[in-house]
PDB file with SEQRES, HELIX, SHEET and CRYST1 records, atoms N, CA, C and O in Angstrom:
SEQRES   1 A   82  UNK UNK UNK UNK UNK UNK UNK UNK UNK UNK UNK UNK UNK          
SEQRES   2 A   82  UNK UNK UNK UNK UNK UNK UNK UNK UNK UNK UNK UNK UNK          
SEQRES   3 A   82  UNK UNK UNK UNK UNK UNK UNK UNK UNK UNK UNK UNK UNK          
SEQRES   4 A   82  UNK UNK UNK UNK UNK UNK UNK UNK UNK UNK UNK UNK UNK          
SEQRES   5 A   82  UNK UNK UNK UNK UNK UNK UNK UNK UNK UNK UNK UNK UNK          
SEQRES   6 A   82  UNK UNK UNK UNK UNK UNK UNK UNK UNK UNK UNK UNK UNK          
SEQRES   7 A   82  UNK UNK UNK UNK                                              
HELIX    1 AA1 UNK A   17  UNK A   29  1                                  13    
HELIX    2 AA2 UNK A   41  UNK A   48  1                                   8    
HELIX    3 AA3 UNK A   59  UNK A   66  1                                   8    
HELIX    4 AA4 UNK A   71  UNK A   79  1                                   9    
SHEET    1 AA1 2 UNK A   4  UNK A   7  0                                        
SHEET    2 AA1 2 UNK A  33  UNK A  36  1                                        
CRYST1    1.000    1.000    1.000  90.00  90.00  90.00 P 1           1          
ATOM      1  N   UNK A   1     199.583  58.260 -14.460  1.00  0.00           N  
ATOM      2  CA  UNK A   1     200.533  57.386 -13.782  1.00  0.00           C  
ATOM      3  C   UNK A   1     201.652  56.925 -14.708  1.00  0.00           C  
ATOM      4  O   UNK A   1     202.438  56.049 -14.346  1.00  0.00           O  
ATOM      5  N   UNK A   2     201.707  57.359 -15.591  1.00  0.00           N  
ATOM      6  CA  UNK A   2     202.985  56.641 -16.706  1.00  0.00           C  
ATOM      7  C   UNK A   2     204.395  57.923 -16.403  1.00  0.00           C  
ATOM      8  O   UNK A   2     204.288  59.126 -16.167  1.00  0.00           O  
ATOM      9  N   UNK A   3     205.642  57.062 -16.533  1.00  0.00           N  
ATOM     10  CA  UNK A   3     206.618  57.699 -16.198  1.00  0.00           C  
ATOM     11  C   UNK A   3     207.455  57.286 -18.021  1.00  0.00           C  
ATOM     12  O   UNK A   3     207.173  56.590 -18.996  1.00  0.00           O  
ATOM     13  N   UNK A   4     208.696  58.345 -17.545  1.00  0.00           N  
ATOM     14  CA  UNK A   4     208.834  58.674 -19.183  1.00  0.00           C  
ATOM     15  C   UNK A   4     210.434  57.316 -18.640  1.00  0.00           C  
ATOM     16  O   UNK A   4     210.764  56.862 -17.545  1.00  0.00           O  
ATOM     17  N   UNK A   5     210.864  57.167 -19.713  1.00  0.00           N  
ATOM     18  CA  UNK A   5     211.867  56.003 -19.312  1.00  0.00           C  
ATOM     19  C   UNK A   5     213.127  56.398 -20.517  1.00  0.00           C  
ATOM     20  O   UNK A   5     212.947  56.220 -21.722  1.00  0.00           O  
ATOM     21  N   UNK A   6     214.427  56.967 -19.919  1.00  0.00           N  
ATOM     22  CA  UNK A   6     215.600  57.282 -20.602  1.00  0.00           C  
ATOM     23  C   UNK A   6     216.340  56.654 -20.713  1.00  0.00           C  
ATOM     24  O   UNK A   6     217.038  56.701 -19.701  1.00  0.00           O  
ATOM     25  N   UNK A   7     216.846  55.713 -21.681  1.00  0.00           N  
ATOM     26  CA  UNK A   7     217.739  54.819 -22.319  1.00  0.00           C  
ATOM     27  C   UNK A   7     219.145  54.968 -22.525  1.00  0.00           C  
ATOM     28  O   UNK A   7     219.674  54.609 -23.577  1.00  0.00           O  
ATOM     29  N   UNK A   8     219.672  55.393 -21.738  1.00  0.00           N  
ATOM     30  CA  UNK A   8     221.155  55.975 -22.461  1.00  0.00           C  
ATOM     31  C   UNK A   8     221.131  57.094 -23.466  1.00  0.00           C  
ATOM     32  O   UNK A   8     220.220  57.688 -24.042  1.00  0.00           O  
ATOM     33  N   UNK A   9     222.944  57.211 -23.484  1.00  0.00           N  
ATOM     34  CA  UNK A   9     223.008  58.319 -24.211  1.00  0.00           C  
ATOM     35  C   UNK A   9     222.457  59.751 -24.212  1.00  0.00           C  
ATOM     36  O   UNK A   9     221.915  60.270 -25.189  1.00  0.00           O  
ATOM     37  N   UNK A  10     222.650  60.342 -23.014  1.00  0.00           N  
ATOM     38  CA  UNK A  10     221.744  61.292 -22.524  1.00  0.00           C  
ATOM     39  C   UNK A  10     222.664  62.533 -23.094  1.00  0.00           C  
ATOM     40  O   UNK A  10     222.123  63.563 -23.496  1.00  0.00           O  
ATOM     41  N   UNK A  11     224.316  62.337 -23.102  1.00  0.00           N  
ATOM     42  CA  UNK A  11     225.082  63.030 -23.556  1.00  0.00           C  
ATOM     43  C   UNK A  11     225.544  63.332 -25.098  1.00  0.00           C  
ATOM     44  O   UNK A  11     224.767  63.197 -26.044  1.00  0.00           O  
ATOM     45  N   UNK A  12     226.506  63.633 -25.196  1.00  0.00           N  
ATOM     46  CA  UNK A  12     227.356  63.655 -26.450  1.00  0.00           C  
ATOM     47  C   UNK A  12     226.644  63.519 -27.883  1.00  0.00           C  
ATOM     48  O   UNK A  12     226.968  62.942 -28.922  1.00  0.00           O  
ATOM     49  N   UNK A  13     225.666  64.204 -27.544  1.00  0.00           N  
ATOM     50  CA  UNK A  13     224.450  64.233 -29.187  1.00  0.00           C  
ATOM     51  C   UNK A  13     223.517  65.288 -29.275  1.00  0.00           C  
ATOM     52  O   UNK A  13     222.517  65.167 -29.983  1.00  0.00           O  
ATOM     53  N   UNK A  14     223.776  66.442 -28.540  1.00  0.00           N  
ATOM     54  CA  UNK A  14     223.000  67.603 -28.729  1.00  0.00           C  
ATOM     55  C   UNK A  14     223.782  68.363 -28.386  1.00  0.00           C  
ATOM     56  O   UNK A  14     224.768  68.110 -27.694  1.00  0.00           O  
ATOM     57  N   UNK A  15     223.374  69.690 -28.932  1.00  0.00           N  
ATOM     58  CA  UNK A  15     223.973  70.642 -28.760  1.00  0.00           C  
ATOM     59  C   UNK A  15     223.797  71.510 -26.934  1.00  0.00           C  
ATOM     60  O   UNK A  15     224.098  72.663 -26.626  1.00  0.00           O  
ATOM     61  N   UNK A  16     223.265  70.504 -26.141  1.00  0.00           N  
ATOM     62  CA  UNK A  16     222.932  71.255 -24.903  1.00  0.00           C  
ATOM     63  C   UNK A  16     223.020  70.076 -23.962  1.00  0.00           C  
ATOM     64  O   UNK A  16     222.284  70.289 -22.999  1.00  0.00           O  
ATOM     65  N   UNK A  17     223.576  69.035 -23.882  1.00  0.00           N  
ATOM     66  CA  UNK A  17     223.877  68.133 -23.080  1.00  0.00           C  
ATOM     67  C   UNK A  17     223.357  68.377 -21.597  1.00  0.00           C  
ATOM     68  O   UNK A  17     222.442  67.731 -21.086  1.00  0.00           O  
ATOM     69  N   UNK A  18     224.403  69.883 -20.684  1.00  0.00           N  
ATOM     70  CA  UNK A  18     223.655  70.074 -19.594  1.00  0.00           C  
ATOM     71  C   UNK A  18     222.419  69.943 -19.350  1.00  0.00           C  
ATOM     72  O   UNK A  18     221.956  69.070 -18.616  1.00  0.00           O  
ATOM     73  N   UNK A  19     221.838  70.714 -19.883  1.00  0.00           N  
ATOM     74  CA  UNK A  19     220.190  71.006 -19.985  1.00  0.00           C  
ATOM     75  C   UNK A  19     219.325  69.857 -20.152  1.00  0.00           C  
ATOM     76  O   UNK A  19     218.143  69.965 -19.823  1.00  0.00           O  
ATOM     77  N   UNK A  20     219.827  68.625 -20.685  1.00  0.00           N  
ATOM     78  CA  UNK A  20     219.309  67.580 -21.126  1.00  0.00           C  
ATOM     79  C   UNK A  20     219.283  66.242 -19.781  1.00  0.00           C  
ATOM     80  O   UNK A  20     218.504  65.339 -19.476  1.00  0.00           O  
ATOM     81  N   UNK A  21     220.699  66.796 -19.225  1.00  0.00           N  
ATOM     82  CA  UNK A  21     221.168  66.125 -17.617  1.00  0.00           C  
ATOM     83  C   UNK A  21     220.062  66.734 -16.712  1.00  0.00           C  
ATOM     84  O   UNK A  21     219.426  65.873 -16.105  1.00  0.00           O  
ATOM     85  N   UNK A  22     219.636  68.182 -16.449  1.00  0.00           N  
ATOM     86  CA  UNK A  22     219.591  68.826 -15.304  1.00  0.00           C  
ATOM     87  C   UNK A  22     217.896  68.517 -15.612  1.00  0.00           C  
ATOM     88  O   UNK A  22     217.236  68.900 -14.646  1.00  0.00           O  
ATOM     89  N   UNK A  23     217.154  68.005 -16.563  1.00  0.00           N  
ATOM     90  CA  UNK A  23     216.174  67.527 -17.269  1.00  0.00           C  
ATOM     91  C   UNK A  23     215.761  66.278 -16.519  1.00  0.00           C  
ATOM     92  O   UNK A  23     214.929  66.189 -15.616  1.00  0.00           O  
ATOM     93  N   UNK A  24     216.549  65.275 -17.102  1.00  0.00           N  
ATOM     94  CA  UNK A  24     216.433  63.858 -16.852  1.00  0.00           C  
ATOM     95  C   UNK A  24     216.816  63.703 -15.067  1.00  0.00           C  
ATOM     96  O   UNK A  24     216.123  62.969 -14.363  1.00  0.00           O  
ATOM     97  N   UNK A  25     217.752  64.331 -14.610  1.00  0.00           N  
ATOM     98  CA  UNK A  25     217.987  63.936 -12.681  1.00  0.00           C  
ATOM     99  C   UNK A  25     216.717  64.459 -12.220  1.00  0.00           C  
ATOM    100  O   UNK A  25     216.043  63.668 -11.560  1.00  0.00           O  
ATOM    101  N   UNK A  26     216.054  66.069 -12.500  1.00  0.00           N  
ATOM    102  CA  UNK A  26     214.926  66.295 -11.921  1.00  0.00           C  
ATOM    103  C   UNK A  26     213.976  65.609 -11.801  1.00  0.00           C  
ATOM    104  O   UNK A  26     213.247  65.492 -10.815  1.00  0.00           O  
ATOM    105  N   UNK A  27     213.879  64.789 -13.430  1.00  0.00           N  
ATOM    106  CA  UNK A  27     212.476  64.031 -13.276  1.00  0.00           C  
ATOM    107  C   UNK A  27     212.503  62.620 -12.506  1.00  0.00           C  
ATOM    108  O   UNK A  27     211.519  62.000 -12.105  1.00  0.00           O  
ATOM    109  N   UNK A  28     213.620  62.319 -12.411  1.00  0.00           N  
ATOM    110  CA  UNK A  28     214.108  61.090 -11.739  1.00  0.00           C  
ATOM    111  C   UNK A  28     213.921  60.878 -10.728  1.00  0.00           C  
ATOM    112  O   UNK A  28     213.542  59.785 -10.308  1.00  0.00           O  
ATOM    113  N   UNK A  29     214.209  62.199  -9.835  1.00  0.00           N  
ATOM    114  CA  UNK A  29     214.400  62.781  -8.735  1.00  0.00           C  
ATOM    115  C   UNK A  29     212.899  62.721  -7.889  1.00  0.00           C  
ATOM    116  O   UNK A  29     212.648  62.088  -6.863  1.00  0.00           O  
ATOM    117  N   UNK A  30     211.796  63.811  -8.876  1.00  0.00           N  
ATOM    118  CA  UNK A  30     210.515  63.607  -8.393  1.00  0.00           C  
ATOM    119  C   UNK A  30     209.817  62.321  -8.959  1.00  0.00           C  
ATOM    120  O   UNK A  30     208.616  62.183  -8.726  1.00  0.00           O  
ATOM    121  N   UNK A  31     210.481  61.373  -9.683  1.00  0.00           N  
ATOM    122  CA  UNK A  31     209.854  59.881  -9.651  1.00  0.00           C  
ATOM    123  C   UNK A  31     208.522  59.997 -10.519  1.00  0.00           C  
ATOM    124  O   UNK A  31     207.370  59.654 -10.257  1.00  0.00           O  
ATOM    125  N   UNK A  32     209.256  60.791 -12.001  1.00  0.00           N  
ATOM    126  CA  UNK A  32     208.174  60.558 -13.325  1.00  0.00           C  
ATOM    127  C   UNK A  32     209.231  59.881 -14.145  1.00  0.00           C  
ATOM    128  O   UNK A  32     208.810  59.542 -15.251  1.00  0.00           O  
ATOM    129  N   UNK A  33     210.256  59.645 -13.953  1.00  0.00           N  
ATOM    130  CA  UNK A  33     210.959  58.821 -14.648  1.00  0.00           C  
ATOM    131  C   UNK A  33     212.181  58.183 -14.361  1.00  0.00           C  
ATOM    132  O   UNK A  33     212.934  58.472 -13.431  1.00  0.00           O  
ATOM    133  N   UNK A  34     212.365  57.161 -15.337  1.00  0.00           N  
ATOM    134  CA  UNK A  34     213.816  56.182 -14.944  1.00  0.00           C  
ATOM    135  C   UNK A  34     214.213  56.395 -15.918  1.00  0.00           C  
ATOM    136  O   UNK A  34     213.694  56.709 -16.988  1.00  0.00           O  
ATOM    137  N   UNK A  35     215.720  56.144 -15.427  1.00  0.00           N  
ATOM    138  CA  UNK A  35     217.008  56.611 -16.153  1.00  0.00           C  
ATOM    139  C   UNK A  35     218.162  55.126 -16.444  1.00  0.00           C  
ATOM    140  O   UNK A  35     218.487  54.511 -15.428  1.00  0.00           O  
ATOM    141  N   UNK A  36     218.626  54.708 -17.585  1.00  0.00           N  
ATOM    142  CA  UNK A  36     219.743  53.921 -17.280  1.00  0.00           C  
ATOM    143  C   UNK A  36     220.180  54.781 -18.101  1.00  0.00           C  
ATOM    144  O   UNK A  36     219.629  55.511 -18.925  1.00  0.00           O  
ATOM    145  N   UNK A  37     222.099  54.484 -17.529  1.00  0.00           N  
ATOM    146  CA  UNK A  37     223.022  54.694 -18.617  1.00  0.00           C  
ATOM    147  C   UNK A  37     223.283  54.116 -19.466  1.00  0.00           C  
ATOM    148  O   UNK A  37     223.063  52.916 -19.632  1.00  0.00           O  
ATOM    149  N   UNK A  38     224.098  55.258 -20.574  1.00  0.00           N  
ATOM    150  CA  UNK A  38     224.579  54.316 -21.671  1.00  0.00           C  
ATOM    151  C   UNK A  38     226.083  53.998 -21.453  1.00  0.00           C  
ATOM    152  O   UNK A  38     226.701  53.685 -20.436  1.00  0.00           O  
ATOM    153  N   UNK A  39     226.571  54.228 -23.090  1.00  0.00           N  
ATOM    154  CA  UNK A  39     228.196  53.791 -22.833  1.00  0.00           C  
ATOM    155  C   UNK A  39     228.285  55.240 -22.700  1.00  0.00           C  
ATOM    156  O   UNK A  39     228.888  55.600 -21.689  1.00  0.00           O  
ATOM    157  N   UNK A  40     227.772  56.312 -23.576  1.00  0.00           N  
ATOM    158  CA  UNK A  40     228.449  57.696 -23.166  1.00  0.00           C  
ATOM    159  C   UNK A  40     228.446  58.522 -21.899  1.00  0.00           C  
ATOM    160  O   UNK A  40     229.257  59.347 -21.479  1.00  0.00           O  
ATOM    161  N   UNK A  41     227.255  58.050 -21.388  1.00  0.00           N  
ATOM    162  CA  UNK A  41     226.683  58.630 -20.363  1.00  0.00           C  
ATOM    163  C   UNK A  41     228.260  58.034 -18.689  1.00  0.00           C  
ATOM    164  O   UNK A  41     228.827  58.659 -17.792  1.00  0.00           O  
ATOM    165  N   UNK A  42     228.274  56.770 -19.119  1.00  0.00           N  
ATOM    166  CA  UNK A  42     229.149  56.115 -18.178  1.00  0.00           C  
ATOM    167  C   UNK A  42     230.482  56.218 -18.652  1.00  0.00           C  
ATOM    168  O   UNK A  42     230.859  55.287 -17.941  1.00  0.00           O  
ATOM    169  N   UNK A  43     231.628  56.588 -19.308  1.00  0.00           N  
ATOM    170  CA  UNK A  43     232.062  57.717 -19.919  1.00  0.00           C  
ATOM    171  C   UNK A  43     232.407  59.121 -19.025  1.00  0.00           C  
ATOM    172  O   UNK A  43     233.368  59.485 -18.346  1.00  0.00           O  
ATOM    173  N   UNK A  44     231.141  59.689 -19.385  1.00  0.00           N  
ATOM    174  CA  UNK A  44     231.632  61.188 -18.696  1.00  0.00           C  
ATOM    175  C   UNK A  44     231.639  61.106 -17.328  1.00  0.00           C  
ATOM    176  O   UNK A  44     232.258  61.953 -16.686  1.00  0.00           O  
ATOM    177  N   UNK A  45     230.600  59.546 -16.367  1.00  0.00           N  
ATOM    178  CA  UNK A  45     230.729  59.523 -15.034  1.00  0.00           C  
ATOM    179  C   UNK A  45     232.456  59.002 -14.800  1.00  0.00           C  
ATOM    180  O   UNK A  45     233.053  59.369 -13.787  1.00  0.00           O  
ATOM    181  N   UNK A  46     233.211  58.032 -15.963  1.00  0.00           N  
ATOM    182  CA  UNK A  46     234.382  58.105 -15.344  1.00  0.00           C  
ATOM    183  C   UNK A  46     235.324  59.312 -15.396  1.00  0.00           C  
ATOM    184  O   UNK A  46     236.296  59.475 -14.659  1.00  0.00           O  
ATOM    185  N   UNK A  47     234.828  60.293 -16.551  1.00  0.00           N  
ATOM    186  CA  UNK A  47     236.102  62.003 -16.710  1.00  0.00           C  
ATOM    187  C   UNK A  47     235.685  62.746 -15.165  1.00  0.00           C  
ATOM    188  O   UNK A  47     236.570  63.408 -14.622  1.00  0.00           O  
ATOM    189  N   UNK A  48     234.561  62.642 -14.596  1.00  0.00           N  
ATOM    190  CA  UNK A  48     234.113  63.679 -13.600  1.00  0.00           C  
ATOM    191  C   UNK A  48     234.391  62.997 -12.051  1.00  0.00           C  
ATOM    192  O   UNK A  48     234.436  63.698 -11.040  1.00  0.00           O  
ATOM    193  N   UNK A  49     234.596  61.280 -12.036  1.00  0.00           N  
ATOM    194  CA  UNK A  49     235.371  60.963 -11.234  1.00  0.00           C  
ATOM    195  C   UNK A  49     237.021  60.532 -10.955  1.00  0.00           C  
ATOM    196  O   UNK A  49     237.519  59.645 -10.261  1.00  0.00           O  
ATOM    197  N   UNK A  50     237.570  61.503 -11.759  1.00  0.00           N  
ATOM    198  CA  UNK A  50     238.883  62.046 -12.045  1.00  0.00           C  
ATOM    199  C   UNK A  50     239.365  60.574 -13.086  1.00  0.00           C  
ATOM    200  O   UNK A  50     240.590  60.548 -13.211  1.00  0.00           O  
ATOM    201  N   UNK A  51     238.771  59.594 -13.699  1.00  0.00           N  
ATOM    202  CA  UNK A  51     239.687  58.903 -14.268  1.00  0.00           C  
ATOM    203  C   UNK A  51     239.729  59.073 -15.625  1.00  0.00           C  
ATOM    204  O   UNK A  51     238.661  59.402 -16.142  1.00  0.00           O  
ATOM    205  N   UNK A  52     240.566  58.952 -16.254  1.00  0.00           N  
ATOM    206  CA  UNK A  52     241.430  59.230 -17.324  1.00  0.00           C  
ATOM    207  C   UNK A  52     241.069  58.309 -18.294  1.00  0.00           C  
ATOM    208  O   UNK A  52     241.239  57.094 -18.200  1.00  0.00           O  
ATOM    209  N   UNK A  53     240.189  59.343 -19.939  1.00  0.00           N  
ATOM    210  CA  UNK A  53     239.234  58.983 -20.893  1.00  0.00           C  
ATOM    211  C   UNK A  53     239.696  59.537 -21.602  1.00  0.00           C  
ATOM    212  O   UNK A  53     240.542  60.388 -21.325  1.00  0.00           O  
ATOM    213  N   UNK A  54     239.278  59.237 -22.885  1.00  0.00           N  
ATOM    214  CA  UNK A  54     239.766  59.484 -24.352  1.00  0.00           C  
ATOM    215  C   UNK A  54     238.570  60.978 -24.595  1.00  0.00           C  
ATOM    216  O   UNK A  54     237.395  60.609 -24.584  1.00  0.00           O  
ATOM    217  N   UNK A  55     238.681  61.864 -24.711  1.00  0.00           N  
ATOM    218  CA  UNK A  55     238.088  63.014 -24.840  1.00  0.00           C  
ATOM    219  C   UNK A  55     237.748  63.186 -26.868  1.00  0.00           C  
ATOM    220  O   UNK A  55     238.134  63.952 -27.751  1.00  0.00           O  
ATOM    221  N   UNK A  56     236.946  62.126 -26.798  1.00  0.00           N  
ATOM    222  CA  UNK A  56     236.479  61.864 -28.405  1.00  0.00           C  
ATOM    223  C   UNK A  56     234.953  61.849 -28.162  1.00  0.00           C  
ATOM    224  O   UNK A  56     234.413  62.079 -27.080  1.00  0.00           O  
ATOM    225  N   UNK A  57     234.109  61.431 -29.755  1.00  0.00           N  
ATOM    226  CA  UNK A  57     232.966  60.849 -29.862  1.00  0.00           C  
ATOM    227  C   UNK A  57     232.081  61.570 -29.299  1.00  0.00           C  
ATOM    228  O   UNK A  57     231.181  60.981 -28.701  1.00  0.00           O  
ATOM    229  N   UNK A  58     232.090  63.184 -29.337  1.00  0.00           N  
ATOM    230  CA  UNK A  58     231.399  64.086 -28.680  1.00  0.00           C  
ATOM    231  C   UNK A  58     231.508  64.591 -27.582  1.00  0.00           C  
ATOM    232  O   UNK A  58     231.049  65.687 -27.260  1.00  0.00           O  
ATOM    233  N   UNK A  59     232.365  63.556 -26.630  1.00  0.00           N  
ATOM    234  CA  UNK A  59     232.509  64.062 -25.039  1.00  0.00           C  
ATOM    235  C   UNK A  59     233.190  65.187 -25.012  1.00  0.00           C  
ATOM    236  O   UNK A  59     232.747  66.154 -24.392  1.00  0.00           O  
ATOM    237  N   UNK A  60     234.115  65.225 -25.533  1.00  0.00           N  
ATOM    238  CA  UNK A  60     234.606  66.462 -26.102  1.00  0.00           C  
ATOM    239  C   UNK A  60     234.149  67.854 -25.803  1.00  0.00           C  
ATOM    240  O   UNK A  60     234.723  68.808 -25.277  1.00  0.00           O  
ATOM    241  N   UNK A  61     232.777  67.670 -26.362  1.00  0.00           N  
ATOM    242  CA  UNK A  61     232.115  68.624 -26.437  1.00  0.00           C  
ATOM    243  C   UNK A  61     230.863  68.940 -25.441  1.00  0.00           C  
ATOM    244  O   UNK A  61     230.314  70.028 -25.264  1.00  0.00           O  
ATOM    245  N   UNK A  62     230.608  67.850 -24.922  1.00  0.00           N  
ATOM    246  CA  UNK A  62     230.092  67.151 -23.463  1.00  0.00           C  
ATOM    247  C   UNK A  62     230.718  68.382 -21.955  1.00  0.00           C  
ATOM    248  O   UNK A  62     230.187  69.224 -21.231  1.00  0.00           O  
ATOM    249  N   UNK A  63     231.771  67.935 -22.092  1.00  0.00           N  
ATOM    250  CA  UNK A  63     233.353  68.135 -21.250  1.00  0.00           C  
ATOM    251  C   UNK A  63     233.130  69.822 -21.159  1.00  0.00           C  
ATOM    252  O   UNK A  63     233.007  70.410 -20.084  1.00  0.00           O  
ATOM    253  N   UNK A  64     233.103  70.470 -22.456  1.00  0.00           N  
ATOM    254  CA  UNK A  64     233.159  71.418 -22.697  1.00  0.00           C  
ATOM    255  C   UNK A  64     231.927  72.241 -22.234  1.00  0.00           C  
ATOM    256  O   UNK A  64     232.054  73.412 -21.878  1.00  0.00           O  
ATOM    257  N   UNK A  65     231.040  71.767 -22.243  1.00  0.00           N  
ATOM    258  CA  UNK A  65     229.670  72.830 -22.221  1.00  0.00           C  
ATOM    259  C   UNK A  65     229.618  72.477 -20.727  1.00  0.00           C  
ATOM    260  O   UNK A  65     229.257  73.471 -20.098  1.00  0.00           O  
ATOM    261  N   UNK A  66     229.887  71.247 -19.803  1.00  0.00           N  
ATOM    262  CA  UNK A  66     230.332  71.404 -18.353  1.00  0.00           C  
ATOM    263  C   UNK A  66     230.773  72.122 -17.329  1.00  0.00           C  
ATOM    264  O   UNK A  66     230.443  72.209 -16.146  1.00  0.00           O  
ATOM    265  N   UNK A  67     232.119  72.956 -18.448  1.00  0.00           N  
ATOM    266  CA  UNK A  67     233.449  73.597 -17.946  1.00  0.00           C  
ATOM    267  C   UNK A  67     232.223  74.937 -17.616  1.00  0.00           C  
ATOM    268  O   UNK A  67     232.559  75.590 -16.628  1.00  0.00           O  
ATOM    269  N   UNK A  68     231.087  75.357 -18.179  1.00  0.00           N  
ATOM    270  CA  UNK A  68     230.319  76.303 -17.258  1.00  0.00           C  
ATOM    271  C   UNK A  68     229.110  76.121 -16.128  1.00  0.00           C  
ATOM    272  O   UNK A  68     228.238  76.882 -15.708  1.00  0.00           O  
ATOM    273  N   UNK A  69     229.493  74.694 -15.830  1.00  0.00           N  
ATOM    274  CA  UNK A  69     228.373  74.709 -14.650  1.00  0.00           C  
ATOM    275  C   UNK A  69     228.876  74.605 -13.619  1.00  0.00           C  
ATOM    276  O   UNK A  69     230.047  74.977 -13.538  1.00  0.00           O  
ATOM    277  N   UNK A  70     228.190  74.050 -12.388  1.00  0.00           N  
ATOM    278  CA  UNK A  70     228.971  74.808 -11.038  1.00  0.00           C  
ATOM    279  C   UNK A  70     229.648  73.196 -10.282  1.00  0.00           C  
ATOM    280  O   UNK A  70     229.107  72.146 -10.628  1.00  0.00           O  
ATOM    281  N   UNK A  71     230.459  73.169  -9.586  1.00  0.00           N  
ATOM    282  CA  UNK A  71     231.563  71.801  -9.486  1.00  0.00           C  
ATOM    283  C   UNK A  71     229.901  71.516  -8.467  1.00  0.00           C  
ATOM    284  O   UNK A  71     229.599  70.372  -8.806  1.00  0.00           O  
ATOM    285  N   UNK A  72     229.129  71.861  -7.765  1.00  0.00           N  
ATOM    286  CA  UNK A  72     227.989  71.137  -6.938  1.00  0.00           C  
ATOM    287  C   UNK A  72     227.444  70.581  -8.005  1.00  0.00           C  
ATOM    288  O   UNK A  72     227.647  69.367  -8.044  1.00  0.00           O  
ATOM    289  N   UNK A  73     226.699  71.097  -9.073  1.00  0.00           N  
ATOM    290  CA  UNK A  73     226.445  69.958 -10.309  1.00  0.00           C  
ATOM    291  C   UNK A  73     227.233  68.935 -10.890  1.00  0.00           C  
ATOM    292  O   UNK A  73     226.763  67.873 -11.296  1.00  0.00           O  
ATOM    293  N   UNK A  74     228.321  69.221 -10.928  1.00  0.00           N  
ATOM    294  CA  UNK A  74     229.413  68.094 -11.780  1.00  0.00           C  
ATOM    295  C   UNK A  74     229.548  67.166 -10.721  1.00  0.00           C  
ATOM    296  O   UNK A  74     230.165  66.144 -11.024  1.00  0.00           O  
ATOM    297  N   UNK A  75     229.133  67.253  -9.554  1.00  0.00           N  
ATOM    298  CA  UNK A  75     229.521  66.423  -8.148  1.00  0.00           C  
ATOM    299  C   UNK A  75     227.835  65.583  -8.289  1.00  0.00           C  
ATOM    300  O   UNK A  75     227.856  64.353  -8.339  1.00  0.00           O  
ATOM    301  N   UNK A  76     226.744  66.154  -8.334  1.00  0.00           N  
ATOM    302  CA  UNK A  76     225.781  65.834  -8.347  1.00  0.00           C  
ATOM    303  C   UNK A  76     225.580  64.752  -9.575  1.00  0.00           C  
ATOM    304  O   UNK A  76     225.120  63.610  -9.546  1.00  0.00           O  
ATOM    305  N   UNK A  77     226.151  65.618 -10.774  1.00  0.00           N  
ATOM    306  CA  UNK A  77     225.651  64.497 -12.055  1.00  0.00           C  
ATOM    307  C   UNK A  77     226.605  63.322 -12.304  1.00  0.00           C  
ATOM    308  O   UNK A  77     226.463  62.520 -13.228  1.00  0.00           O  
ATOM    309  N   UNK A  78     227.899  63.284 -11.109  1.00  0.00           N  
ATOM    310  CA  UNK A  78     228.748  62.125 -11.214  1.00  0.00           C  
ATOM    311  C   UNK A  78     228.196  60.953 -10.142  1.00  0.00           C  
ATOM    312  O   UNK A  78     228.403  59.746 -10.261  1.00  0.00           O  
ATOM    313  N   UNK A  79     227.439  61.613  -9.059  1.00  0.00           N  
ATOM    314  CA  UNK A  79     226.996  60.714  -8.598  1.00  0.00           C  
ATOM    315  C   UNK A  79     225.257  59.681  -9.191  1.00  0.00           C  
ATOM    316  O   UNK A  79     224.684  58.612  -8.977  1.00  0.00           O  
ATOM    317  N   UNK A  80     225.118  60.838  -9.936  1.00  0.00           N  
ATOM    318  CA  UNK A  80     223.352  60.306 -10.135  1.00  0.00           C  
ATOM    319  C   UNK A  80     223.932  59.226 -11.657  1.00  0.00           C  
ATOM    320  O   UNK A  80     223.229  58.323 -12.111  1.00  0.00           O  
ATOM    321  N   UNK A  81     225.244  59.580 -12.192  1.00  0.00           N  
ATOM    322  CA  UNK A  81     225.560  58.515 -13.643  1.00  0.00           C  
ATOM    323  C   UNK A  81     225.976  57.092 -13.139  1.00  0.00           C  
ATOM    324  O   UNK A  81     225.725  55.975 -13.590  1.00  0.00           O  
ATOM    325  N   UNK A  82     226.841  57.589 -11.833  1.00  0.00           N  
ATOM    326  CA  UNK A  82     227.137  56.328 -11.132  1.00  0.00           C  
ATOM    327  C   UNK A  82     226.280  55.253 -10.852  1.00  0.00           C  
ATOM    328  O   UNK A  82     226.704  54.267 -10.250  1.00  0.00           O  
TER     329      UNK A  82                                                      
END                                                                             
């Protein structure tokens, strides 16, 4: 019965960010774990709901490993950061 519990910062600190998102919504999703955001995490939910961010501090690179997943995910992981 124990669920795993994610603290922020889910982004902008590994080399696989997606994978680390598509990770944490699943388990969220089937209800083995909770999720808050951080500052980075809330961040990339404002670049993916079109508002206008400083593309530093890793997002950068966040942003970048994004630009290959599919706009139904980037729609999905802007609503689940929200």
């Amino acid at each position: 019965n124990r669920k795993a519990v994610f603290v922020g910062d889910l982004t902008d600190r590994g080399p696989d960010s997606p994978s680390v998102l598509k990770l944490v919504m699943s388990m969220v999703q089937a209800g083995t774990a909770y999720c808050v955001c951080g500052n980075h995490d809330s961040k990339l939910q404002k670049h993916l709901s079109g508002k206008k961010v400083q593309l530093k501090h890793g997002l950068e690179t966040t942003v970048e490993q994004l630009e290959k997943e599919t706009d139904e995910f980037k729609q999905k992981l802007e609503k689940f950061l929200y």
